[in-house]
TORKOL-4160 file (C-alpha; in steps of 0.2 Angstrom, whole numbers, padded with zeros to 4 digits, m for minus):
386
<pt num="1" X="0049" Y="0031" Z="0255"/>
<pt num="2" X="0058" Y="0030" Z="0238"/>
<pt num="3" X="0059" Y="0010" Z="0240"/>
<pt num="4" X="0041" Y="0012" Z="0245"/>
<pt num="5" X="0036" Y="0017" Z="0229"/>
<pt num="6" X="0049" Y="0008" Z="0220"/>
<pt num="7" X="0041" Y="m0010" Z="0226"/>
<pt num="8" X="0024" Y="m0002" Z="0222"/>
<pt num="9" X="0030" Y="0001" Z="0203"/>
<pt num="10" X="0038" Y="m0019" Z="0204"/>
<pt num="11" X="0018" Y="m0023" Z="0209"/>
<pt num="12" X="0009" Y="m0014" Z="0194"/>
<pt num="13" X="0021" Y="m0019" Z="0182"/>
<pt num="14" X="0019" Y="m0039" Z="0189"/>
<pt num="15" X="0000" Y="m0036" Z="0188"/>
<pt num="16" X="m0001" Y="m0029" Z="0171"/>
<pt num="17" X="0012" Y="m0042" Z="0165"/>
<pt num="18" X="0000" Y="m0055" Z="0170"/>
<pt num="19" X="m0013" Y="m0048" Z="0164"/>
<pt num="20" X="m0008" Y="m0046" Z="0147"/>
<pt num="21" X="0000" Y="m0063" Z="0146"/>
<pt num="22" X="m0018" Y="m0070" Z="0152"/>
<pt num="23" X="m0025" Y="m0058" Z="0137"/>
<pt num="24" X="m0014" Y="m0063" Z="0126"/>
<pt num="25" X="m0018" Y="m0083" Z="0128"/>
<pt num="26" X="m0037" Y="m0079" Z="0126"/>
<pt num="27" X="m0033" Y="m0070" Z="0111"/>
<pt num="28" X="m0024" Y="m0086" Z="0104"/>
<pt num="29" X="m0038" Y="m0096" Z="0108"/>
<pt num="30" X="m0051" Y="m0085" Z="0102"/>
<pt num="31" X="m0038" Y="m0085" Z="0084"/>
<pt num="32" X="m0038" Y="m0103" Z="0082"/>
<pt num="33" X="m0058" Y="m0105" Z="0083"/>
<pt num="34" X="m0059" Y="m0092" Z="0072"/>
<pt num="35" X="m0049" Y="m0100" Z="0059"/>
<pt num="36" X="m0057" Y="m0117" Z="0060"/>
<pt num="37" X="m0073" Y="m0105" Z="0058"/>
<pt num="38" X="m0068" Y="m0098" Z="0043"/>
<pt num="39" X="m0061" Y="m0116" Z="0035"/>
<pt num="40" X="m0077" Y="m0124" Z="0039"/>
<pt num="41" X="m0089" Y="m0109" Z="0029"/>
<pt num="42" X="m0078" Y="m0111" Z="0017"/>
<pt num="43" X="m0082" Y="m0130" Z="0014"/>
<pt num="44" X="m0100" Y="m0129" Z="0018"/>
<pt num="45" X="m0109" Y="m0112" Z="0019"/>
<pt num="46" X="m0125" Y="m0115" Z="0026"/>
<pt num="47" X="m0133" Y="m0102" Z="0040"/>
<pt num="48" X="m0128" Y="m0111" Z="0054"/>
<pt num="49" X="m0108" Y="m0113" Z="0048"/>
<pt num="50" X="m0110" Y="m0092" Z="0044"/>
<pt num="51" X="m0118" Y="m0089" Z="0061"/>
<pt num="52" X="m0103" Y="m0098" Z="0071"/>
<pt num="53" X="m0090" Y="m0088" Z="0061"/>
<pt num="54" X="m0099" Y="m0071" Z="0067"/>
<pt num="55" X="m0099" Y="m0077" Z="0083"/>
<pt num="56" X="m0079" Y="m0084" Z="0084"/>
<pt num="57" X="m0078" Y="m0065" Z="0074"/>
<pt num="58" X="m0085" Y="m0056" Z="0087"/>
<pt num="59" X="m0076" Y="m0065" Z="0102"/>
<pt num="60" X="m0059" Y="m0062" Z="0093"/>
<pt num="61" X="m0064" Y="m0044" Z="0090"/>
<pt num="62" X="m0066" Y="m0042" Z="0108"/>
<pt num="63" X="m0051" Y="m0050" Z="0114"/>
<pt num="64" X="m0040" Y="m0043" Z="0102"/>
<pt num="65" X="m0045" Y="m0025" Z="0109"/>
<pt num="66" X="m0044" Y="m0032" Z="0128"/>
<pt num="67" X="m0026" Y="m0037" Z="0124"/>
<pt num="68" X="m0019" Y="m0020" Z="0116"/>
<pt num="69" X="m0026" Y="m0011" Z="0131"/>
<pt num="70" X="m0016" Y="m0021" Z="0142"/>
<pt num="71" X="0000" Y="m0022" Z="0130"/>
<pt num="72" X="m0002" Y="m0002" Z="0129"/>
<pt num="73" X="m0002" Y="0001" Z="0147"/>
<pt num="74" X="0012" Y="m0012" Z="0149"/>
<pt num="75" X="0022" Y="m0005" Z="0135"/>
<pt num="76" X="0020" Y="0014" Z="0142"/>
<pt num="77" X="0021" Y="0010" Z="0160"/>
<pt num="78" X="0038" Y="0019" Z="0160"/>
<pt num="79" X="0036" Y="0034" Z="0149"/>
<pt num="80" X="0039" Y="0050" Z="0156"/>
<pt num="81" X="0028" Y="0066" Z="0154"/>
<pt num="82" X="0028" Y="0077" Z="0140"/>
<pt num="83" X="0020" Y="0093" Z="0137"/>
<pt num="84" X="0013" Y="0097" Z="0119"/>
<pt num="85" X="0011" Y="0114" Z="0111"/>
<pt num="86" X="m0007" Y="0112" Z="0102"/>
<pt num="87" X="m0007" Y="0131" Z="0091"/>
<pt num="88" X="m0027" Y="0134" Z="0088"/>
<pt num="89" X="m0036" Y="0145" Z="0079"/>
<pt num="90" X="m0055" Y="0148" Z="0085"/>
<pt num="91" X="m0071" Y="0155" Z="0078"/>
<pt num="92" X="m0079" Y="0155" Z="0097"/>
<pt num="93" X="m0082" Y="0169" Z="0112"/>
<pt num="94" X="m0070" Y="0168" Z="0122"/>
<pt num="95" X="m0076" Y="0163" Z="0140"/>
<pt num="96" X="m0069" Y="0164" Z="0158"/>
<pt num="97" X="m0076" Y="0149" Z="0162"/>
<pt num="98" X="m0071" Y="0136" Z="0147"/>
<pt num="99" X="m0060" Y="0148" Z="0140"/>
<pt num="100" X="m0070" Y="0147" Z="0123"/>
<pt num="101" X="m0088" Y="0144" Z="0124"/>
<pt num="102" X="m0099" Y="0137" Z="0112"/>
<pt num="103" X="m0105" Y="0154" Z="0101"/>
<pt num="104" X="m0096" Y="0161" Z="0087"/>
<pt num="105" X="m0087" Y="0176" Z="0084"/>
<pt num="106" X="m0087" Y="0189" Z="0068"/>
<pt num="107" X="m0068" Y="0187" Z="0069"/>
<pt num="108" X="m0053" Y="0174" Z="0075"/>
<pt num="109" X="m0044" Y="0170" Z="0090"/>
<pt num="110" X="m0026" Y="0163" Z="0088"/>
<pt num="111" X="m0016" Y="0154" Z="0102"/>
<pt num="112" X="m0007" Y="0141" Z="0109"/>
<pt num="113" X="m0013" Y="0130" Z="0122"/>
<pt num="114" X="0001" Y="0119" Z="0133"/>
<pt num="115" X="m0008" Y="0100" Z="0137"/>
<pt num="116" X="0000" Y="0090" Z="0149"/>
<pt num="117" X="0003" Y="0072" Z="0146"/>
<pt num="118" X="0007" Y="0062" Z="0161"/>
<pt num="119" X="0018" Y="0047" Z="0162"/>
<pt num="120" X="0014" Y="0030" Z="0158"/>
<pt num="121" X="0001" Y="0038" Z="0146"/>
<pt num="122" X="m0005" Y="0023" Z="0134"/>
<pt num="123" X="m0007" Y="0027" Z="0116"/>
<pt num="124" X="m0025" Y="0031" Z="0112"/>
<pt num="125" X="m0028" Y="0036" Z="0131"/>
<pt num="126" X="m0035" Y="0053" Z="0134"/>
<pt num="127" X="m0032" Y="0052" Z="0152"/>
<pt num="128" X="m0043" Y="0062" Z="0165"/>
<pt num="129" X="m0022" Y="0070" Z="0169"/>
<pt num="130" X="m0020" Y="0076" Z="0152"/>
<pt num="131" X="m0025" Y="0090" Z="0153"/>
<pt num="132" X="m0020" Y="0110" Z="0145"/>
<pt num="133" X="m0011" Y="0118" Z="0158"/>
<pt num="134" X="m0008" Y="0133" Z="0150"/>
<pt num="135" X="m0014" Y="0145" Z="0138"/>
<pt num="136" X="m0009" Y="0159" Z="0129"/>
<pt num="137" X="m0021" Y="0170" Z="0117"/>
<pt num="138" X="m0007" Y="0176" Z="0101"/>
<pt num="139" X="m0009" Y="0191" Z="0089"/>
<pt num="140" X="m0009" Y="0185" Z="0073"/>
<pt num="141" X="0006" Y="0186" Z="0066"/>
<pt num="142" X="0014" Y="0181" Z="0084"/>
<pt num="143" X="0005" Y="0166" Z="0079"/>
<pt num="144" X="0012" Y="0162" Z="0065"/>
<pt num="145" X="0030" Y="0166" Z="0072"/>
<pt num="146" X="0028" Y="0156" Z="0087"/>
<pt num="147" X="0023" Y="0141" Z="0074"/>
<pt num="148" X="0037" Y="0143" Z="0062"/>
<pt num="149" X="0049" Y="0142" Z="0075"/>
<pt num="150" X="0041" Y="0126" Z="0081"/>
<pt num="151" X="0040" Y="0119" Z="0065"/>
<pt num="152" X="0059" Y="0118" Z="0064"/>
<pt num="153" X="0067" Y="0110" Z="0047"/>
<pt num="154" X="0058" Y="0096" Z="0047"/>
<pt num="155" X="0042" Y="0097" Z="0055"/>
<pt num="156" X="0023" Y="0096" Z="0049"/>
<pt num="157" X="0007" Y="0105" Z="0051"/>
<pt num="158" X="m0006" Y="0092" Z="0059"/>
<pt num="159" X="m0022" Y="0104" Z="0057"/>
<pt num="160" X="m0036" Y="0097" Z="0067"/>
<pt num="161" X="m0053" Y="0100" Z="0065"/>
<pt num="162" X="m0066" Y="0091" Z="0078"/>
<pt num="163" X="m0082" Y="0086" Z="0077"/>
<pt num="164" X="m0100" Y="0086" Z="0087"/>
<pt num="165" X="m0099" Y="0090" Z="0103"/>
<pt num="166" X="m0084" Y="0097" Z="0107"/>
<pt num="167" X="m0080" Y="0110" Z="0117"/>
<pt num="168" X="m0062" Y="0118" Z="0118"/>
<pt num="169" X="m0055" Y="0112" Z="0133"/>
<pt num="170" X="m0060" Y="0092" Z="0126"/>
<pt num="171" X="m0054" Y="0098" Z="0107"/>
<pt num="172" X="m0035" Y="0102" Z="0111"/>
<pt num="173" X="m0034" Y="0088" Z="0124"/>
<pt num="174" X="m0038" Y="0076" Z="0109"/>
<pt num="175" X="m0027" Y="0086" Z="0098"/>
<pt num="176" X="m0013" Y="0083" Z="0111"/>
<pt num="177" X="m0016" Y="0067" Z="0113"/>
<pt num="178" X="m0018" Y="0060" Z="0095"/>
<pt num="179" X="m0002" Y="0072" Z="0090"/>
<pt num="180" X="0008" Y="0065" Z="0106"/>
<pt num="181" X="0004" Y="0047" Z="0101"/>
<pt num="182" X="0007" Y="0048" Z="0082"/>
<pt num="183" X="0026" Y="0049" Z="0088"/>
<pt num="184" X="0030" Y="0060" Z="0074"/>
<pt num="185" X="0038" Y="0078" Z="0070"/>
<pt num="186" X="0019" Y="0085" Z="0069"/>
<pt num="187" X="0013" Y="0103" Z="0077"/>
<pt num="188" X="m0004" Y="0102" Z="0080"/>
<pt num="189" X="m0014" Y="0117" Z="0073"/>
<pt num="190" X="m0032" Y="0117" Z="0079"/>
<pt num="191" X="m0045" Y="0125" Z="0073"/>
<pt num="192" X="m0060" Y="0125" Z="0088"/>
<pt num="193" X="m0077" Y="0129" Z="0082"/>
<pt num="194" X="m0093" Y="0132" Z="0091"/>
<pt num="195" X="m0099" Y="0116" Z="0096"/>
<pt num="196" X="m0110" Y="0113" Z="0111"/>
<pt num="197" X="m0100" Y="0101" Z="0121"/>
<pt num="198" X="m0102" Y="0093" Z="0136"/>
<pt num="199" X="m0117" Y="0081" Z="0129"/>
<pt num="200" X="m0124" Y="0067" Z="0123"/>
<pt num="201" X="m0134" Y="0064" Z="0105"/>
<pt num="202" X="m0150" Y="0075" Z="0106"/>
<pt num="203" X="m0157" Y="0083" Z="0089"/>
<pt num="204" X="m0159" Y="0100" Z="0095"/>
<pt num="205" X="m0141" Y="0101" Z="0100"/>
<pt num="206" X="m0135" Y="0092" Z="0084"/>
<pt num="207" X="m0145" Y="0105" Z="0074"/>
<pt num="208" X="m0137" Y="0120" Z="0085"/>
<pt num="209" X="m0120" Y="0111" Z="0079"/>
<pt num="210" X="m0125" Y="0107" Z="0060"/>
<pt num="211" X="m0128" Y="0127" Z="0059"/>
<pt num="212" X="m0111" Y="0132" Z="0068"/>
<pt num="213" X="m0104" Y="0121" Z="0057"/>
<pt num="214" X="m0109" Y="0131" Z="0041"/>
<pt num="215" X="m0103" Y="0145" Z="0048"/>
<pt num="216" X="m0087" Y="0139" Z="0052"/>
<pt num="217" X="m0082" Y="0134" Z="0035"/>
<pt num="218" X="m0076" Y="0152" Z="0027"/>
<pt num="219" X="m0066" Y="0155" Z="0047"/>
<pt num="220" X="m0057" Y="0139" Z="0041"/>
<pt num="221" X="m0052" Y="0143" Z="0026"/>
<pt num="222" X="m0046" Y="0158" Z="0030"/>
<pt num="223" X="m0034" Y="0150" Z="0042"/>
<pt num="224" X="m0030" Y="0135" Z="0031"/>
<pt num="225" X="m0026" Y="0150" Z="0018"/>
<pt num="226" X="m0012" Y="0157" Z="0032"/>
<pt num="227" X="m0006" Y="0140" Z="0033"/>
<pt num="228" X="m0002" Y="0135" Z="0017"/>
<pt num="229" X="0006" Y="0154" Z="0010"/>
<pt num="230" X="0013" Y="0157" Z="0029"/>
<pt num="231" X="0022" Y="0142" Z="0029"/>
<pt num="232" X="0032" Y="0130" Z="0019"/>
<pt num="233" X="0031" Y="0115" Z="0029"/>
<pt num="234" X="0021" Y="0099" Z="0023"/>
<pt num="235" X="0003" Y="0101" Z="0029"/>
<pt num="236" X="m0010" Y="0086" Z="0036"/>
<pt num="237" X="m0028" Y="0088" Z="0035"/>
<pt num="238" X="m0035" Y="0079" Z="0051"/>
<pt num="239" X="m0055" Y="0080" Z="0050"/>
<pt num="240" X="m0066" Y="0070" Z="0063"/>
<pt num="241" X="m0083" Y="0069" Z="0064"/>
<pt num="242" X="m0093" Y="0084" Z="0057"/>
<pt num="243" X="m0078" Y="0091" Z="0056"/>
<pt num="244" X="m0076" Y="0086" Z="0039"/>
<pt num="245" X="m0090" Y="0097" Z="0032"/>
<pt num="246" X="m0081" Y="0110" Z="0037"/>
<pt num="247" X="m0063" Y="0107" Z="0033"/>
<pt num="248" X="m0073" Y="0098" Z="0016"/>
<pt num="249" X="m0084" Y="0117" Z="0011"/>
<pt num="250" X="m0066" Y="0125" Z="0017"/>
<pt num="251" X="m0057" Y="0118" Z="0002"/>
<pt num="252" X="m0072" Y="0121" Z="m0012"/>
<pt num="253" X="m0069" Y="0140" Z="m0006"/>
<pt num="254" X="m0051" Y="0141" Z="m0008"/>
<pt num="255" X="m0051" Y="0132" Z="m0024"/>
<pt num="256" X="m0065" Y="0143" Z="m0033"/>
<pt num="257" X="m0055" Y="0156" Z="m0027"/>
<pt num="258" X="m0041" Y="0149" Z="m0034"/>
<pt num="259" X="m0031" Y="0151" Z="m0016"/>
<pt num="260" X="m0023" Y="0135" Z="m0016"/>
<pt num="261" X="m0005" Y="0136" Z="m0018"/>
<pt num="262" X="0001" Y="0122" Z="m0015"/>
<pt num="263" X="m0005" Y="0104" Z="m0011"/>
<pt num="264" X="m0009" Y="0098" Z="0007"/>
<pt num="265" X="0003" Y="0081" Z="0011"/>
<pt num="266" X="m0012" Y="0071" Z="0015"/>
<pt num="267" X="m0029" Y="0070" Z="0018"/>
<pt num="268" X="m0035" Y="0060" Z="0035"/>
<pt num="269" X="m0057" Y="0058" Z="0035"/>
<pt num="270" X="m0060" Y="0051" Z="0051"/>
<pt num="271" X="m0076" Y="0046" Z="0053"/>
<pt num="272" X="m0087" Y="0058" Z="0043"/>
<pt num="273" X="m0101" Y="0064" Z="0048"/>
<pt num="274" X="m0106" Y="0069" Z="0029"/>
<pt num="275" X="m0119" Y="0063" Z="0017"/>
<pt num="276" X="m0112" Y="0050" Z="0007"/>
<pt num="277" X="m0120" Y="0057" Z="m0010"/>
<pt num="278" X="m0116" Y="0076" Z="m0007"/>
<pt num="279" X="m0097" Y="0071" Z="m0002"/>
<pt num="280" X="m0097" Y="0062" Z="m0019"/>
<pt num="281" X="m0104" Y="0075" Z="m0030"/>
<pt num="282" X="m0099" Y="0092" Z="m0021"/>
<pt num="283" X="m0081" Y="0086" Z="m0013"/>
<pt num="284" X="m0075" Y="0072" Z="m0019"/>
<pt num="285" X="m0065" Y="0080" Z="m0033"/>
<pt num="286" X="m0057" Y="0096" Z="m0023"/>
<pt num="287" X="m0053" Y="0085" Z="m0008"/>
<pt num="288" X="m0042" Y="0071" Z="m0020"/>
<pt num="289" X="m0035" Y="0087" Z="m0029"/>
<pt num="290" X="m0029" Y="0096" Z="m0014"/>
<pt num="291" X="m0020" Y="0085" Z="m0008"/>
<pt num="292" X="m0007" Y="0072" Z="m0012"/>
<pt num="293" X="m0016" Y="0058" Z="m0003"/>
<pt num="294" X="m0032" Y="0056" Z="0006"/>
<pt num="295" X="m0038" Y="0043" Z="0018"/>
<pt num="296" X="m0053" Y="0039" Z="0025"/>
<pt num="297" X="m0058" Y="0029" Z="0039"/>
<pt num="298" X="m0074" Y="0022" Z="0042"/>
<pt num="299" X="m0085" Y="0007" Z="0052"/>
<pt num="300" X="m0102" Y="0001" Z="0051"/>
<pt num="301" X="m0102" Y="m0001" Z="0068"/>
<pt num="302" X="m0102" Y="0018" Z="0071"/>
<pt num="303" X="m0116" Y="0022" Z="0081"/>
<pt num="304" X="m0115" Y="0039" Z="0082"/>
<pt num="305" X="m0116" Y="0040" Z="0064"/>
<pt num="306" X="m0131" Y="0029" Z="0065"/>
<pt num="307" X="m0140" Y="0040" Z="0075"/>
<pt num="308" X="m0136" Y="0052" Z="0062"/>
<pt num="309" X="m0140" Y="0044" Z="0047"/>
<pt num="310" X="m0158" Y="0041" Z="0056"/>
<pt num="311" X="m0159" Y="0061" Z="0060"/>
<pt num="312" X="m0156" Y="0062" Z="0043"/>
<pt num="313" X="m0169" Y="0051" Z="0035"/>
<pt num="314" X="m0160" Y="0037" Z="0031"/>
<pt num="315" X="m0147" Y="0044" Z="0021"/>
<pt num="316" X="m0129" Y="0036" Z="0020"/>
<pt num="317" X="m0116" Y="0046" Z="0030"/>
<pt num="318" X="m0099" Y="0044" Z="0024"/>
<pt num="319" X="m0092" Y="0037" Z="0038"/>
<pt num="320" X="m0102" Y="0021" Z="0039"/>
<pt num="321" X="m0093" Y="0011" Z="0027"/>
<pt num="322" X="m0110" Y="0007" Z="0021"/>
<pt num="323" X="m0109" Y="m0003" Z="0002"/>
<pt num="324" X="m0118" Y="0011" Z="m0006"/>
<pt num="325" X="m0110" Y="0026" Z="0003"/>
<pt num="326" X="m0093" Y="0022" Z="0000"/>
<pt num="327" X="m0096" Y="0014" Z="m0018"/>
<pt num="328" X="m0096" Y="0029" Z="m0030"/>
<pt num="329" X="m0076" Y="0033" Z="m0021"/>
<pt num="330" X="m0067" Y="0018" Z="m0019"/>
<pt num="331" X="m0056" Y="0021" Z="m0031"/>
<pt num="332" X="m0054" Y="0039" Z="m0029"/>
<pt num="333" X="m0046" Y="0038" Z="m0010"/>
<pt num="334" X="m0040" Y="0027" Z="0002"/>
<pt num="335" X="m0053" Y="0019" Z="0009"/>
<pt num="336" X="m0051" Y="0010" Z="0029"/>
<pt num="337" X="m0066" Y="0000" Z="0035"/>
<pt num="338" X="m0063" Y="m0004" Z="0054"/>
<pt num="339" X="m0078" Y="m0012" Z="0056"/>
<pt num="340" X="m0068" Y="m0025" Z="0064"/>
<pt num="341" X="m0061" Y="m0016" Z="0078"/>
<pt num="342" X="m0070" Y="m0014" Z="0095"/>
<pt num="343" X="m0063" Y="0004" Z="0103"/>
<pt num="344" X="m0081" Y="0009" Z="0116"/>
<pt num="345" X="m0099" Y="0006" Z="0116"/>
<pt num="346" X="m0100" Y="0021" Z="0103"/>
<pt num="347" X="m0086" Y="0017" Z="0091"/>
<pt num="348" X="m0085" Y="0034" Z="0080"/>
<pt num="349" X="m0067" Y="0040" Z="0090"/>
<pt num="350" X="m0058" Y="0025" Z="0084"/>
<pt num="351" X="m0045" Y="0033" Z="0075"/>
<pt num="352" X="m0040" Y="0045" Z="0090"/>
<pt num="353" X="m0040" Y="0031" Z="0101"/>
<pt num="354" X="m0036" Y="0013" Z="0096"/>
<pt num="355" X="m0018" Y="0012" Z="0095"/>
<pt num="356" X="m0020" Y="0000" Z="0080"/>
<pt num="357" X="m0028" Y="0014" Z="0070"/>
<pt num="358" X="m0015" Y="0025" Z="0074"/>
<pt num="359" X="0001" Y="0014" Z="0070"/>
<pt num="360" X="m0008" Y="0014" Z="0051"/>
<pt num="361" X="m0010" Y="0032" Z="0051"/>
<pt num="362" X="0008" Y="0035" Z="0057"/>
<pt num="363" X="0013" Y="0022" Z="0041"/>
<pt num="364" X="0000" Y="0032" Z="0030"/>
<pt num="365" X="0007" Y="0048" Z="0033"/>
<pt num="366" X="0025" Y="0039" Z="0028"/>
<pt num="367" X="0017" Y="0034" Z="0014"/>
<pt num="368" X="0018" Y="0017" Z="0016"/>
<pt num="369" X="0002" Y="0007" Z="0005"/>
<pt num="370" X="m0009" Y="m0002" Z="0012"/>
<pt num="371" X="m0007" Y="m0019" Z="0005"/>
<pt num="372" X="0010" Y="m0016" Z="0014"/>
<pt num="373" X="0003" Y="m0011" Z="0032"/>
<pt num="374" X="m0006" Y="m0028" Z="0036"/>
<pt num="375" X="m0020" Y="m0024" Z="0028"/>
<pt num="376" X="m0033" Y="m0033" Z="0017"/>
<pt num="377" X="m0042" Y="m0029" Z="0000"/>
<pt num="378" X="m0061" Y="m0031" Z="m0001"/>
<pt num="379" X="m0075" Y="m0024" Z="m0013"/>
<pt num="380" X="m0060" Y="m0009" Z="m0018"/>
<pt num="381" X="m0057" Y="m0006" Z="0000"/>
<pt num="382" X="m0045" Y="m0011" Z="0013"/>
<pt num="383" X="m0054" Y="m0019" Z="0029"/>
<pt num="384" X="m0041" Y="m0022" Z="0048"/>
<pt num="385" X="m0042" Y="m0038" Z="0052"/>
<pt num="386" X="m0051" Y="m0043" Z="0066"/>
């Protein structure tokens, strides 16, 4: 039986091998038209020469994501499982049946949620195994406790909030699994609020979540309070989504009550779900003062954004990488336009789940700038290569 399943191993890794060498020659191809694309706009740049470049752009974008998907799979294909301790914090009613249900609370819930990660997990992955396979509800200051021991000497808070339709169960898996792949000494502190979940885009339900979200905002500060006096341990902001309301309004209330002791490490603006102008005017200056570094990652192929920006009558949501939603903060943050990077049909979980994104936010949070993490300056931001 043993050899059995040794041979069967033998045949996935030979079938994955191939596959990604077979990837990895179109990706060649697809390089070299794309590079005799670009030298022949450069010498004559008519319609037709600019079309043909899109089109060699677009193929290679779609290549290159076809061949990290099979390099990942390869790569991880002998990892062992791990099991990550994602600590939350939640604003929602409990519930027997998702363990927190979509409907807020006057007060907070602390815990720690055990996720299983399963072996040969890809980066980005969030596999259907992963999955929490325990949970444990905490008083307070158990809380607290339990996540100072865990932080050790040398380990950092990773504070995750998510965005739009999230429910519990699919929050701390993500926080598991972007914690888990980051391959760095981060607890994850989640902070769950009472998203719908379970759904796709529909204006009543994005409305239900718009208002839990201003509701949410003073439970979060509150527990970003606890972890920045509680704790001396560096601190990493994670927003997603609409998410970034939230952990945005959390900081304007902490700083006019001058509750800030000390400075977050970093700042990380995944995909946010924000108007452009209100960001500028309302968060721009507490976010950058908070903290010792912010990032924002953004695309104009974000679709879920889209639909967002059309709910919202056209205005620019932060995330879109749009010239004029980005252009009043350029040179406040660090700005990432992924555009050029194919992830899913909906492209606003790129961050959590392209295993490029996450090698630069593993060299951000080090530190490292971006003119020295491969990638390239245009219009006062940085743009990935396709």
């Amino acid at each position: 039986m043993g050899l059995a399943l040794a041979g069967d191993g033998d045949r996935v890794r030979d079938k994955l091998t191939r596959k990604t060498e077979r990837c990895q020659e179109a990706l060649l191809r697809a390089e070299g038209r794309w590079s005799k694309a670009c030298v022949a706009l450069g010498s004559e740049a008519s319609r037709r020469s600019q079309r043909h470049a899109d089109r060699t752009t677009n193929r290679l974008v779609g290549k290159r994501a076809r061949h990290v998907r099979a390099a990942e799979r390869l790569v991880a294909l002998d990892d062992p499982e791990a099991y990550v301790d994602v600590f939350f914090a939640t604003n929602r009613v409990p519930d027997e049946k998702d363990f927190f249900g979509p409907v807020d609370q006057d007060g907070l819930t602390f815990g720690v949620a055990t996720v299983y990660v399963p072996p040969g997990h890809p980066d980005g992955s969030l596999d259907n195994a992963l999955q929490i396979a325990a949970l444990e509800v905490l008083a307070e200051d158990d809380f607290h406790a339990r996540l100072e021991e865990a932080l050790g000497p040398d380990g950092t808070v990773f504070s995750y909030v998510h965005g739009y339709n999230n429910s519990f169960e699919y929050a701390t898996r993500r926080a598991a699994q972007v914690t888990h792949d980051l391959s760095q000494p981060l607890v994850p502190v989640l902070f769950s609020w009472p998203t719908r979940g379970g759904t796709w885009f529909s204006t009543v339900k994005y409305t239900y979540d718009e208002n839990a979200a201003a509701r949410s905002s003073a439970p979060f500060a509150y527990v970003l309070d606890g972890l920045l006096t509680r704790h001396d341990a560096p601190i990493v902001l994670f927003a997603h989504s609409m998410g970034n309301r939230i952990a945005s309004e959390a900081l304007v209330d902490l700083d006019r009550g001058y509750a800030l002791p000390r400075r977050l490490e970093r700042a990380v603006l995944a995909a946010p779900d924000v108007d452009a102008r209100v960001f500028e005017r309302r968060y721009l200056d507490v976010v950058t003062s908070a903290s010792r570094g912010v990032t924002l990652y953004c695309a104009d192929d974000d679709r879920a954004l889209k639909l967002s920006r059309g709910v919202h009558g056209g205005y620019d949501r932060l995330g879109s990488c749009r010239k004029g939603a980005v252009a009043g903060i350029v040179g406040a943050l660090e700005v990432v336009d992924a555009s050029m990077l194919y992830v899913d049909l909906v492209d606003h979980d790129k961050v959590a789940s392209s295993p490029r994104l996450l090698r630069d936010l593993e060299k951000a949070l080090d530190g490292v700038p971006a003119q020295a993490r491969g990638l390239r300056s245009k219009d006062g931001r940085w743009e990935l290569p396709p």
